[in-house]
C-alpha positions, -999 to 999 in steps of 0.1 A, spaced: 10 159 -63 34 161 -34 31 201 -32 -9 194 -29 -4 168 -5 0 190 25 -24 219 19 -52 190 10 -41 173 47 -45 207 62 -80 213 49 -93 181 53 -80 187 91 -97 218 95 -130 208 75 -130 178 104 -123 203 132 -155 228 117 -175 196 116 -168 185 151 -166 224 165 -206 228 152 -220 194 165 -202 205 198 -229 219 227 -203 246 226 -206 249 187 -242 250 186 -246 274 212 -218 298 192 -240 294 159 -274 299 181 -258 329 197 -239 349 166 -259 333 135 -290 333 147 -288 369 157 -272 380 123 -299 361 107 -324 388 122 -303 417 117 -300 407 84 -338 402 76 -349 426 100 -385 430 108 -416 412 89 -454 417 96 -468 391 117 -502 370 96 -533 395 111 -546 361 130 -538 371 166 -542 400 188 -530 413 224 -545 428 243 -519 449 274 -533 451 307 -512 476 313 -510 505 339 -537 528 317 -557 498 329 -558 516 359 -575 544 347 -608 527 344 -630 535 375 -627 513 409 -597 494 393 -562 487 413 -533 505 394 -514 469 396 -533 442 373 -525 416 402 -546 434 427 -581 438 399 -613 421 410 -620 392 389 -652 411 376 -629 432 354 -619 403 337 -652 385 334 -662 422 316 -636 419 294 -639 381 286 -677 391 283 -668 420 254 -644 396 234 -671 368 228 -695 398 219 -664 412 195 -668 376 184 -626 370 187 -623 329 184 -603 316 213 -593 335 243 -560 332 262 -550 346 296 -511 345 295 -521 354 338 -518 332 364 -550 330 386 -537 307 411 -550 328 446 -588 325 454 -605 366 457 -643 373 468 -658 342 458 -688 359 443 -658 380 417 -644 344 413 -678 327 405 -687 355 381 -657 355 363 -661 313 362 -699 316 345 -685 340 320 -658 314 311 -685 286 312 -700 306 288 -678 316 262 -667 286 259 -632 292 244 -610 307 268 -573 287 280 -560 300 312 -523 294 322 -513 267 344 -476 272 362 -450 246 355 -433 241 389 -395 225 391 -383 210 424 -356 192 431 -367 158 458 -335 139 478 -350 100 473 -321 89 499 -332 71 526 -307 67 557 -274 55 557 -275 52 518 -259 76 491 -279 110 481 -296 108 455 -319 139 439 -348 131 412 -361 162 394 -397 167 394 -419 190 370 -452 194 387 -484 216 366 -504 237 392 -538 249 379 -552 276 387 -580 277 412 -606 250 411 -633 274 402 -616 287 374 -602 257 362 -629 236 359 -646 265 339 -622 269 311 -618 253 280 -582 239 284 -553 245 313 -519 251 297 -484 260 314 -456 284 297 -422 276 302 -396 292 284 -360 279 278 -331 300 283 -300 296 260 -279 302 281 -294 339 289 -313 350 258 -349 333 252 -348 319 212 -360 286 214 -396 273 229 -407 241 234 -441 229 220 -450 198 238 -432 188 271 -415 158 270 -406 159 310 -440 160 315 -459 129 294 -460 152 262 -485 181 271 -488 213 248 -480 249 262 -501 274 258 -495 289 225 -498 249 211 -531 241 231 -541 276 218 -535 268 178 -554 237 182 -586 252 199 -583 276 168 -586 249 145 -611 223 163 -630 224 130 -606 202 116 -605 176 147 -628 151 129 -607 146 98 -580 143 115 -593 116 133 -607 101 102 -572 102 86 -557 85 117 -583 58 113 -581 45 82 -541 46 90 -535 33 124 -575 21 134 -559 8 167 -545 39 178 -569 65 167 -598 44 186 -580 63 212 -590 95 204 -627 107 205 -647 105 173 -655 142 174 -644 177 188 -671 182 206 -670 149 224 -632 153 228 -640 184 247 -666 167 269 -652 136 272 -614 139 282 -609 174 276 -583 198 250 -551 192 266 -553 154 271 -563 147 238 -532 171 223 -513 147 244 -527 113 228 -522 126 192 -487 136 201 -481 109 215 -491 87 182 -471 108 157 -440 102 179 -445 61 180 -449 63 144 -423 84 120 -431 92 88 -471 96 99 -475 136 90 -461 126 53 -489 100 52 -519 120 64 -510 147 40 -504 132 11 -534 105 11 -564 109 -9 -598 114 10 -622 85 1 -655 104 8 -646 141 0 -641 162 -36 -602 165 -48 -611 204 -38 -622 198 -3 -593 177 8 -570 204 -8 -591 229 14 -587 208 41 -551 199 39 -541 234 41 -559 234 75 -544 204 80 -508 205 75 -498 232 104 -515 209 126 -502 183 114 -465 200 114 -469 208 150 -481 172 164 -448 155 140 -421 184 146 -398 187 175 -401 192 210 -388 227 206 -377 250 176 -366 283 176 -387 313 179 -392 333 146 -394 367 160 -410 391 139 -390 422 149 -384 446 185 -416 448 214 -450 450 201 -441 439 166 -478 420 170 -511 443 174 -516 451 210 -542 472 222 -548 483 257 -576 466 283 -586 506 288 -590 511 249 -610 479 247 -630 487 274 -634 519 276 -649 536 306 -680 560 313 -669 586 306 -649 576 282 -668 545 257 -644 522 237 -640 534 202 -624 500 198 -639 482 165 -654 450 168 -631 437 135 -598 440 155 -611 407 173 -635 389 153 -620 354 142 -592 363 160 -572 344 190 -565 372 216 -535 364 239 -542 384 274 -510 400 296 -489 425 307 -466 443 282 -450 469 295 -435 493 269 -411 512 298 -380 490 307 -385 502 345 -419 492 346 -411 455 327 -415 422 351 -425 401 322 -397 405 298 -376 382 285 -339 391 264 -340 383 226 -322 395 194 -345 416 193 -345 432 230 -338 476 228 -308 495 238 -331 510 264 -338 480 277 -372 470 267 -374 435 265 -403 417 246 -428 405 268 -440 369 275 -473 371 263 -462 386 230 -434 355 228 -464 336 232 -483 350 205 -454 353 183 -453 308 188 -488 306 177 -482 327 147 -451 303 140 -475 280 144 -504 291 121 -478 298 95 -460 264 98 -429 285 97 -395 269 114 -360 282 114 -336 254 116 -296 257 120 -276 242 94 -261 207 105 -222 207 93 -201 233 97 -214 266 85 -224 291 118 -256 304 97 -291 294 99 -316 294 75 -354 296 73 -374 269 55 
């Protein structure tokens, strides 16, 4: 017993030592940095669901008559056009991962509002600004308070949309692998890919709601009885924030709402609807961020170019109508030369060349987490490995 005495010290010292080395910030950001990237090498690439499409604005953009070569410099008539062919494609939420936040000709910027008034179902970024304010006053000791502030874009625009949402993305230390999905600093509002998931799925607003009420009557009253009402009432964004905002004042709440019976629908309904449901409902419980489950290297997702879509005179868009219909189609640049990349962000999965993936494909690659209810989550003691679940 005596010989086993010391090896059994040693391990139990170095078991403690693994333990406390992967709850360390330090630890975790080893396992996030090495396992994590192993994990994906490992795996390699896997095809994305076929719910989401991008579409590049990219520099054969440029090639379409009395359009800038630089997607910053296009008259907002391009994008009303474009806006216009997706609700005709009949694709089921729009989202422009651009920031519109100067005013152009107001009669571009009043066109391109009326076609958003129209359709009904587009999102338009918001940017997420951080400052840093000194609150001392004289004579007393310096004190800074950070400060996240949303800036729409402009008021035309904004109030034409169907929801404002910003798109930050956290950097660990360098290399983009985690997102967040509701922002805490900022009183619990969705990002873009969230706010975009749950305009995909407004058809299942009510039962939500009816769940809530016959759980927590008090808190749902909060929440409008309808979609539509929600909508016209306080609008997408704020409402996200309410139900958020109930599933974190009561744990356990997603396990209740799946698992209860519905008192005025068939057994085969509910399980129709609970598979609707239960993303949803994942998103709303689960944590402010997870990591990103990448689906392999740049353009991994469909991505068709604005000048393929649209097409041109001489040219007409041979573009199928399929491609889009149903679909959510996320809007940006995606440049596929390193040199020409402002929009990239490092990842496991960023080339040898260079090429980065973009942020509007990040952003579609969330909502497909999303619509998948698909999480990667370290492991908590001691092993630097992650696995999916």
């Amino acid at each position: 017993m005596k010989r086993l005495g010391k090896p059994l010290l040693a391990g139990l010292l170095l078991a403690a030592a693994a333990i406390c080395f992967s709850i360390s910030t330090f630890g975790m950001h080893v396992e996030e940095e090495y396992g994590l990237s192993l994990l994906f090498k490992l795996r390699g690439s896997r095809p994305p669901p076929a719910k989401v499409v991008i579409i590049n604005i990219d520099d054969n953009s440029g090639e379409k008559p009395a359009a800038p070569s630089h997607f910053s410099k296009w008259p907002r008539t391009i994008y009303a056009e474009l806006v216009d062919r997706l609700v005709h494609y009949g694709a089921k939420v729009i989202v422009f991962d651009v920031l519109f936040a100067e005013e152009k000709k107001q009669h571009e910027d009043q066109e391109f509002a009326e076609k958003l008034r129209q359709a009904g179902n587009v999102i338009l970024a918001a940017e997420l600004q951080h400052k840093t304010i000194d609150t001392s006053a004289e004579d007393a000791v310096s004190v800074d308070m950070e400060m996240e502030q949303l800036l729409p874009p402009i008021k035309v625009l904004a109030d034409a949309a169907l929801a404002l949402a910003p798109f930050p993305l956290p950097k660990t230390p360098v290399r983009v692998s985690r997102t967040w999905r509701f922002k805490s600093s900022c009183g619990e509002i969705p990002i873009l890919p969230s706010t975009a998931f749950q305009a995909a799925n407004l058809e299942v607003y009510s039962e939500l709601r009816r769940r809530l009420s016959l759980l927590i009557p008090d808190s749902a009253a909060h929440l409008p009885p309808t979609a539509e009402l929600a909508l016209s009432d306080i609008g997408l964004t704020e409402t996200m924030r309410r139900i958020r905002c109930i599933f974190l004042e009561r744990p356990g709440l997603a396990e209740e709402l799946i698992t209860m019976a519905g008192k005025d629908f068939s057994l085969a309904a509910n399980k129709a609807l609970d598979n609707k449901l239960s993303p949803l409902i994942a998103m709303y419980a689960g944590p402010d961020r997870s990591i990103i489950d990448f689906y392999g290297p740049p353009f991994s997702i469909t991505t068709i170019s604005y000048h393929d879509v649209m097409g041109s005179e001489e040219e007409p868009s041979h573009v199928e109508a399929e491609i889009f219909k149903g679909k959510t189609v996320f809007i940006g640049a995606a440049r596929n030369s390193w040199s020409q990349q402002k929009d990239g962000f490092y990842t496991v999965f960023s080339q040898t060349n260079g090429l980065d993936i973009s942020g509007v494909e990040i952003a579609a690659t969330i909502y497909t987490n999303l619509s998948e209810n698909r999480t990667i989550q370290p492991l908590q003691i001691g092993i630097m490995c992650v696995f999916i679940t």
